[in-house]
C-alpha positions as CSV (number, residue, x, y, z in Angstrom):
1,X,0.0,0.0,0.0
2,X,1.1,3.5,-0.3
3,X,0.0,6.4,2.4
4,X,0.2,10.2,1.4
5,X,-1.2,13.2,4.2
6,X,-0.7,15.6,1.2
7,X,-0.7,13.9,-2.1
8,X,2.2,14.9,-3.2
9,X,5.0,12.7,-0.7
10,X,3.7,8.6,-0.5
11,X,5.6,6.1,1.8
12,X,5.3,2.6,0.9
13,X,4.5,-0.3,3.1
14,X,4.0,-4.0,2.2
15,X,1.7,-6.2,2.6
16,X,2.8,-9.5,2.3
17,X,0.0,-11.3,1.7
18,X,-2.0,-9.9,-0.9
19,X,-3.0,-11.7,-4.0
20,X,-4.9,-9.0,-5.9
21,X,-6.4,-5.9,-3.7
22,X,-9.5,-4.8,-5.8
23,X,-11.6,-2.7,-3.7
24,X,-10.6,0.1,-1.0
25,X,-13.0,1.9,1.7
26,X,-12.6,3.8,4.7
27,X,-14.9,4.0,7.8
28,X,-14.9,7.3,9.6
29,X,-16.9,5.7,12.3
30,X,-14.5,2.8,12.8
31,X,-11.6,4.7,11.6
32,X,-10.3,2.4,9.5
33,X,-9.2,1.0,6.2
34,X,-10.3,-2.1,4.5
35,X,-9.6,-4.0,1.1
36,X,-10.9,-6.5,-0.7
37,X,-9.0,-8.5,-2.9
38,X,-9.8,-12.5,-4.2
39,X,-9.7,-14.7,-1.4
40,X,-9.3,-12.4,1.7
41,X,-10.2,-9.0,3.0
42,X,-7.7,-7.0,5.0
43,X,-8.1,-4.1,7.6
44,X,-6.0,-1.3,9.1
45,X,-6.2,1.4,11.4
46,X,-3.4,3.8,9.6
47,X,-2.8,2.7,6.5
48,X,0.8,0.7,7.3
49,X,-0.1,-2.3,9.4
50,X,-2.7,-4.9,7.8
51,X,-4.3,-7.4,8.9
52,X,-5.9,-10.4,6.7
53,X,-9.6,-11.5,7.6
54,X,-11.4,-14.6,5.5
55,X,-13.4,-13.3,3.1
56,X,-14.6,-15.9,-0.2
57,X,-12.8,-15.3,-3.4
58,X,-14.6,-13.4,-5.5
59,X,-14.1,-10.2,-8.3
60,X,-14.6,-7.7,-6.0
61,X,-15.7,-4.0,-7.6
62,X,-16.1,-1.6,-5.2
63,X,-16.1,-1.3,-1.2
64,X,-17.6,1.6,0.9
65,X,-19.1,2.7,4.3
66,X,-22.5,3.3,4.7
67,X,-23.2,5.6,7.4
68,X,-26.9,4.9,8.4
69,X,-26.6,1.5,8.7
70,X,-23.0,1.5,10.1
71,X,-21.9,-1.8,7.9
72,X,-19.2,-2.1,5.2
73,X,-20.8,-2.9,1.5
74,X,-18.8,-5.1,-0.6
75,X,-20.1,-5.9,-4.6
76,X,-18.0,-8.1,-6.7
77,X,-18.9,-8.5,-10.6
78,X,-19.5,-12.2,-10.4
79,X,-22.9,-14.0,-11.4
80,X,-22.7,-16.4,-9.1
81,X,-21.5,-16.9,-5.9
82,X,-21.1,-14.5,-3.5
83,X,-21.4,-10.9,-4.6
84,X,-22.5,-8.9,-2.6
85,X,-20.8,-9.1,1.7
86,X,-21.4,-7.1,4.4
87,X,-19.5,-6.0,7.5
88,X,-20.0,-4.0,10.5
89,X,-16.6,-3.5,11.8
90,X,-14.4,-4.5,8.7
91,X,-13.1,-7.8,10.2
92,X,-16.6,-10.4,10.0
93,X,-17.9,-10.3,6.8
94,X,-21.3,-11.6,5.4
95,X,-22.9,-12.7,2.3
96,X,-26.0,-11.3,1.3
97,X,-28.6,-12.4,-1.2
98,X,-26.7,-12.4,-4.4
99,X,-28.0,-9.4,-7.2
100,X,-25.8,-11.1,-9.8
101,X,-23.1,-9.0,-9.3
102,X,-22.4,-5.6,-10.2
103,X,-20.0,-2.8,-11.6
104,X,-20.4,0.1,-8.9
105,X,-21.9,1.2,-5.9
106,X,-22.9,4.3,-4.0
107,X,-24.7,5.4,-1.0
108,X,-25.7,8.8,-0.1
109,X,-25.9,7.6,3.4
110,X,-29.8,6.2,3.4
111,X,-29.5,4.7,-0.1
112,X,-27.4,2.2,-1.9
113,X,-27.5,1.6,-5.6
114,X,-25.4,-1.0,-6.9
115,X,-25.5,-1.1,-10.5
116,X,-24.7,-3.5,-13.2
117,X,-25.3,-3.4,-17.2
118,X,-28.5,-2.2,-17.7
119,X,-29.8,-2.5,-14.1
120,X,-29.9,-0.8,-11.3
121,X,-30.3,-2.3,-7.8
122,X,-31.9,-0.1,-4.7
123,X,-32.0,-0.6,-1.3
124,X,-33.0,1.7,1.9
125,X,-31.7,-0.8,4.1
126,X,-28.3,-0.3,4.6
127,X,-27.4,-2.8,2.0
128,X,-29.0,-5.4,3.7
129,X,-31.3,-6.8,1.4
C-alpha cells in the first residue's frame, strides 16, 4: 500500500499477503481501512499495518461505508456466488442475497444503488437486502 497526508509525498509499506487488492474503503466511524482483494479481506487502522480477515474469493468491484446503517458494502462483478458481503466492523464479513453481481456502488448515506449493465439495484436498508 502506499500512504500520502498531502498527495504529493507517498511512503510505501507492504503487505505480504495480498494476492490482488481490488476494492478500498474507509470508515470514519471505525476509523479504518479495509480492502478486498480475491480470497481475503484485509483491515488497518493507519494505513501501514494490515491485517488479513477470510473473506470468499470473488471479483470484487467496489467497497464503501454506509453511514446509516453502520456496515461495510462489498459488490464483486461475479454472477454467481457471493457478490454482494457485508461487514460491520471490517473484520466479520457476510454474504448477502446475491443481485448477480455488479460494476459500482454508492450510497448517499440512506440509499445504496449497486448497478450493473443495464440495471440498477436499490435498497434503503443499509445494504441489507
Amino acid at each position: 500500500s502506499a500512504k500520502s497526508v498531502d498527495g504529493v509525498t507517498w511512503s510505501q509499506h507492504s503487505i505480504t499477503t495480498f494476492i490482488t487488492p481490488l476494492a478500498i474503503g474507509w470508515s470514519p466511524d471505525l476509523s479504518l481501512w479495509v480492502v478486498l482483494s480475491q480470497g481475503d479481506a484485509f483491515s488497518s487502522p493507519d494505513g501501514e499495518t494490515w491485517t488479513a480477515h477470510a473473506l470468499d474469493d470473488s471479483n470484487w468491484k467496489e467497497v464503501l461505508w454506509n453511514l446509516s446503517s453502520a456496515n461495510f458494502l462489498g459488490v464483486s462483478t461475479d454472477a454467481f456466488g457471493q457478490d454482494h458481503v457485508l461487514s460491520s466492523d471490517g473484520l466479520t464479513w457476510a454474504s448477502k442475497i446475491p443481485s448477480n453481481g455488479g460494476t459500482d456502488l454508492a450510497t448517499n448515506g440512506t440509499t445504496v444503488i449497486v448497478v450493473r449493465s443495464n440495471v440498477a439495484h436499490v435498497t434503503t436498508d443499509g445494504g441489507a437486502t
